[in-house]
Every structure is written in structure tokens, then in C-alpha cells.
C-alpha atoms as one frame of an Amber mdcrd trajectory, in Angstrom:
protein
 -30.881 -28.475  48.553 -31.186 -29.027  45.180 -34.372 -29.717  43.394 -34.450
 -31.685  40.496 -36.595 -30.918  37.554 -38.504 -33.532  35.865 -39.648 -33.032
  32.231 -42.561 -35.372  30.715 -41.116 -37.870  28.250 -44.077 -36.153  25.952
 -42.054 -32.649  26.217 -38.835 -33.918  26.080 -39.873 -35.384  22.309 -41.139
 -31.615  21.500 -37.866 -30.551  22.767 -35.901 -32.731  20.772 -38.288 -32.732
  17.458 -37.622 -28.530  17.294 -34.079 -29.008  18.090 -33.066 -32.135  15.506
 -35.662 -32.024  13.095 -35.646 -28.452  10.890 -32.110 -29.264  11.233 -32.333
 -32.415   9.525 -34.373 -31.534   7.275 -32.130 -28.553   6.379 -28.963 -30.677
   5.914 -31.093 -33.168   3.334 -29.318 -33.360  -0.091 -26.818 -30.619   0.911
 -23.571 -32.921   2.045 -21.085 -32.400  -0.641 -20.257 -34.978  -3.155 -16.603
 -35.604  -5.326 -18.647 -33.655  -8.130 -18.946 -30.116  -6.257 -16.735 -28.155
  -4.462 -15.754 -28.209  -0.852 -14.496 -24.538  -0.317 -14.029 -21.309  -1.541
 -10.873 -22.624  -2.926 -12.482 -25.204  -5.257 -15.172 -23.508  -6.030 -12.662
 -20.402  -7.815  -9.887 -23.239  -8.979 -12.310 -25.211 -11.185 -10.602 -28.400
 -11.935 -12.135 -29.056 -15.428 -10.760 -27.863 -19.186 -13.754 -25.622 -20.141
 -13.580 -23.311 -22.913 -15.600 -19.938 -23.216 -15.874 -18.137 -26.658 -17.188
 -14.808 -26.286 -20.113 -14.275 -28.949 -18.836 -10.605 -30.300 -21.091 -10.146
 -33.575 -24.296  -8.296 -32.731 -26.793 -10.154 -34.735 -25.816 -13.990 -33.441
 -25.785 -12.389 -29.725 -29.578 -11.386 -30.450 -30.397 -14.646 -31.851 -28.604
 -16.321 -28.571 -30.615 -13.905 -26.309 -33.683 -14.801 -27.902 -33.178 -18.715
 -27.697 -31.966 -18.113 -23.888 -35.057 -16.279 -23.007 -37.458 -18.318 -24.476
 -35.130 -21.874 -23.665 -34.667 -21.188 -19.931 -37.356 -21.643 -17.534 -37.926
 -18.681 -15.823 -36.010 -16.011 -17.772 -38.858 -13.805 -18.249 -40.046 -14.365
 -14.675 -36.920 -13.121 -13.096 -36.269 -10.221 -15.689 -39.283  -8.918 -15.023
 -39.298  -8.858 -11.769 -36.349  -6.739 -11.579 -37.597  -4.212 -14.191 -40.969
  -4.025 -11.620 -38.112  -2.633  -9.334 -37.100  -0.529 -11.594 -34.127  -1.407
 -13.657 -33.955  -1.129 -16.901 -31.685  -3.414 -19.239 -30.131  -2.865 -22.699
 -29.726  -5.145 -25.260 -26.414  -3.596 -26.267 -25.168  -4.468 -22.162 -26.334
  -8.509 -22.782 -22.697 -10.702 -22.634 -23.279 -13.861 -23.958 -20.388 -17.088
 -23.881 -20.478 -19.877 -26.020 -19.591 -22.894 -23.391 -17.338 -26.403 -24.692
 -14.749 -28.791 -23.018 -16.432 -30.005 -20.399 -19.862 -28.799 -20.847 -21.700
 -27.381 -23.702 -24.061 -24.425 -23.663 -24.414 -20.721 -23.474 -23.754 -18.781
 -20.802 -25.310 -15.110 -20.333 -23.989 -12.153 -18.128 -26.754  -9.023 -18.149
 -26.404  -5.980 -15.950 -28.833  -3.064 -16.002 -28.463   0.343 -16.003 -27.482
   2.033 -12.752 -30.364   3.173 -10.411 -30.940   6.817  -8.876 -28.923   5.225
  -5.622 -26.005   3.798  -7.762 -27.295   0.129  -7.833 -27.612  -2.504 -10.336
 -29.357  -5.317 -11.281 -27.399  -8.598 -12.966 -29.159 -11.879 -14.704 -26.644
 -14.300 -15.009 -28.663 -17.480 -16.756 -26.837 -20.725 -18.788 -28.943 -22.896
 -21.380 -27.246 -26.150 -22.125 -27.251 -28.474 -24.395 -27.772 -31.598 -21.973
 -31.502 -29.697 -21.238 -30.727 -28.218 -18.330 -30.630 -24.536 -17.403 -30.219
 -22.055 -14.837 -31.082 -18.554 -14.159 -30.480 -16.031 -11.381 -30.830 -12.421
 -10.843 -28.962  -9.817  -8.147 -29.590  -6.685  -6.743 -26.216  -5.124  -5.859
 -24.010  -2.135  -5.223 -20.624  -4.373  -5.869 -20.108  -3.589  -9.411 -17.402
  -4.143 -11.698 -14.111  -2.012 -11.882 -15.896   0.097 -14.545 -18.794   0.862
 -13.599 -17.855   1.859  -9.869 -17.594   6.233  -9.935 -15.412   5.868  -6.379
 -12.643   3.352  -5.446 -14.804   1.905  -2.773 -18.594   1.663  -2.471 -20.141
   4.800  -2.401 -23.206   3.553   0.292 -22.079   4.063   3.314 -22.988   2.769
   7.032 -21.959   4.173  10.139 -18.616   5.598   8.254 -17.697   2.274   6.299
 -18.683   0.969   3.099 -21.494  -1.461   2.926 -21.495  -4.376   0.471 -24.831
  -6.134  -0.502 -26.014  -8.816  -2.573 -30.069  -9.519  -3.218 -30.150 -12.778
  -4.488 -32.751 -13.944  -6.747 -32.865 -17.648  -8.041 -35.894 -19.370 -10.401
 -36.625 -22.781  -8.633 -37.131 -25.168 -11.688 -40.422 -27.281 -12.167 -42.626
 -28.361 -10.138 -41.379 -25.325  -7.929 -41.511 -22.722 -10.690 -41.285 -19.768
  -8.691 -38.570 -17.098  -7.617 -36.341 -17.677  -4.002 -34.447 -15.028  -2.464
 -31.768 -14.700  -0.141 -29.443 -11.902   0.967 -25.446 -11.681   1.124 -24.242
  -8.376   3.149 -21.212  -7.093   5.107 -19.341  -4.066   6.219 -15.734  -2.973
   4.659 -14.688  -5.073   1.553 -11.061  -5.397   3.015 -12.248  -7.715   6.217
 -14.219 -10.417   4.751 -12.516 -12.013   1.734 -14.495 -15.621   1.845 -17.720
 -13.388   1.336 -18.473 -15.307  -1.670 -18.522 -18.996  -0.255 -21.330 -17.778
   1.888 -22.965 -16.573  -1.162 -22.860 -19.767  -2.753 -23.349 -21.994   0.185
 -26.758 -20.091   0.700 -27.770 -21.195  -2.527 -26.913 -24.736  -2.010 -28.138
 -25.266   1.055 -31.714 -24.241  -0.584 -31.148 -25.889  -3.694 -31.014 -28.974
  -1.472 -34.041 -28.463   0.438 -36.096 -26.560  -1.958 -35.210 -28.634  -4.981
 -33.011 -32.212  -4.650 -34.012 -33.578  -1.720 -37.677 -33.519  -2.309 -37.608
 -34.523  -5.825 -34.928 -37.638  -5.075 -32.780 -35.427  -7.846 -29.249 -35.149
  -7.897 -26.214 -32.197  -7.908 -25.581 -31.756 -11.571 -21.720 -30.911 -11.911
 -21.736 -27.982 -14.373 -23.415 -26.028 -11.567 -19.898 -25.962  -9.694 -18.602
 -24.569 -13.010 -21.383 -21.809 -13.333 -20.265 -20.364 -10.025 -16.700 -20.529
 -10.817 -17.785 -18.916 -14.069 -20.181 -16.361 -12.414 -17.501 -15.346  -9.324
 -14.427 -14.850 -11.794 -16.860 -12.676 -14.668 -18.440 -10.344 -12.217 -16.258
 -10.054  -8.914 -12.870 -11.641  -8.410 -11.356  -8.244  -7.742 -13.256  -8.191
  -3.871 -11.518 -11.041  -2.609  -7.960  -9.552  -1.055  -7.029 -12.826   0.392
  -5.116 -15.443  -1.858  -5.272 -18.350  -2.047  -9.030 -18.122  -0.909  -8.477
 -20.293   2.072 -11.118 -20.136   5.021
């Protein structure tokens, strides 16, 4: 015989509040709109006409630097947080984009020097000219082509190369503070969507941390600055074409 188990309708609501509600909550301002992408695939093809003019003379790249750090919130916050882990960055490594077409703004790429383990640190930031700005920094061992010593990543795991990401993004006023999250996996030939995870991450939080609190809204040059920020710094890990999931 059977016996049936009865649950008090006051549990039952406990059940169902932990089960529905961090959910909901989660999934608040993070729906995608027409103005963001929907997959890997949109988020590398950007659809817009956006020009980027790399700024190559020394002294107006110092006097961009200087309006970025002191023009986007949180600049110093993040930079110095990575040098407190111990990376140091050059002035001389600072690559700086003048941004027009469909947005207008600067755009800055920054990678330290390389640690005792073979890491680096990146800032990647963008100061418009609408107001708005961005900033993020990374921990990493996926580098660029030149500045790898091996063909594949030289930290290995259990006899395969391991691929990491440290994520480290300023959430704007009335936030104003620094939110992490982490991007890993084993062999860089088996996971070529590695970067939609990255970004989704981000915009999951962004929702909940940011928009959906604040009644704000997705602001459209953000899908470009992660279409700018995958094909600058690591295009070359994705082995799969055309970046379907």
C-alpha cells in the first residue's frame, strides 16, 4: 500500500518561493531586445557601420589616457586593483581607438606585463561621447598570438591546457563597486562558443545588478563593445565558423 504524503499549503509556498523566485529575479531585465544580440553569432557579426581609427602618435594617446582615466567611472578603481595583484602596466602597452559611425567615443585596450606564472592582466574601458562609459578588467592566461612563448597554453591540468578568464567589471553609480565572475575550460580545441558564456555572464548581472533595479535600459553600443573587445583580443580561440551554438 501506498502512502500518500501530504505537505502543508504553508511549505508548499516555501517550496515554490526557493524554486521560482531567485529565478525570477535572476531573469529580470535580462530577456534580449532587437538592440542586442541573440548569439554568439550576432554578437561577432555586428550589424552596424562603425569606424575605429587607431590613435598612433604618442603624445594625443597620453592625452586620451588621461581623459579616459579621469572620464570613466571606475578606471582607477579597477586598475588598481589589479596592480594590488601584482601587475604592472606600461604606458607605452595602452591601445587607444578613436570610435565614429554608429557611435562616438574612445575605446581603450591595456594589457600588463606578464606575471612570474605567465599571466596577464587586460583593462578594456570606452568613454563616449553620449556620457556613458564602461570599464572592465581580466585576469587571464589566453593571450594574444604574440605574446604566447608556446603554441598552446603553457598551464596545464591533468595533461591538457587550461584556459581561464577572471572577470572584473565596475558597476556604475549608485553601485560603484567592482563584480567578478569567472570563465574557465579545458583544451581550447573543444569549446569554441566559450565566449558567449563570457558575455552572457555579464549580462545576466548587468540585468540584475544594474537595469532591473534602477528601471534602466540596455544601451546598444554595449553589443558593439563586445564585438569590439572579442575580435581585438581573442578571435583566434574560436575554431568553429560560423560561431553557431
Amino acid at each position: 500500500m501506498k502512502r500518500k504524503i501530504v505537505l502543508p499549503i504553508a511549505m508548499v509556498l516555501i517550496l515554490l518561493t526557493i524554486l521560482y523566485v531567485p529565478n525570477l529575479l535572476l531573469s529580470q531585465g535580462v530577456q534580449p531586445g532587437a538592440s542586442e544580440p541573440q548569439d554568439l553569432e550576432d554578437l561577432v557579426e555586428y550589424p552596424e557601420e562603425v569606424l575605429l581609427t587607431d590613435v598612433l602618435d604618442e603624445k594625443e594617446r597620453g592625452s586620451e589616457l588621461a581623459r579616459i582615466i579621469v572620464g570613466v567611472e571606475g578606471f582607477t578603481d579597477i586598475l588598481n586593483f589589479l596592480k594590488e595583484k601584482g601587475y604592472q602596466f606600461e604606458n607605452s602597452a595602452v591601445r587607444i581607438s578613436n570610435v565614429g559611425g554608429a557611435f562616438h567615443g574612445s575605446l581603450l585596450s591595456w594589457w600588463s606585463e606578464a606575471s612570474s606564472k605567465g599571466t596577464r592582466a587586460l583593462i578594456v574601458a570606452a568613454l563616449m561621447d553620449d556620457g556613458s562609459d564602461m570599464v572592465m578588467g581580466a585576469v587571464t592566461n589566453l593571450l594574444p598570438p604574440e605574446m604566447i612563448p608556446e603554441l598552446d597554453p603553457f598551464i596545464i591540468v591533468n595533461a591538457q591546457p587550461y584556459l581561464f578568464i577572471s572577470w572584473y567589471w565596475w558597476v556604475p553609480a549608485p553601485v560603484s563597486r567592482i563584480h567578478s565572475w569567472y570563465y574557465w575550460w579545458y583544451d581550447s580545441h573543444s569549446h569554441p562558443n566559450w565566449f558567449w558564456g563570457v558575455y552572457w555572464w555579464w549580462r545576466t548581472d548587468v540585468g540584475y545588478y544594474y537595469l532591473a533595479p534602477y528601471g534602466r535600459q540596455y544601451l546598444p553600443w554595449w553589443w558593439f563593445f563586445w564585438h569590439w573587445t572579442y575580435w581585438r583580443h581573442w578571435y583566434w580561440w574560436s575554431t568553429y565558423f560560423p560561431y553557431k551554438r
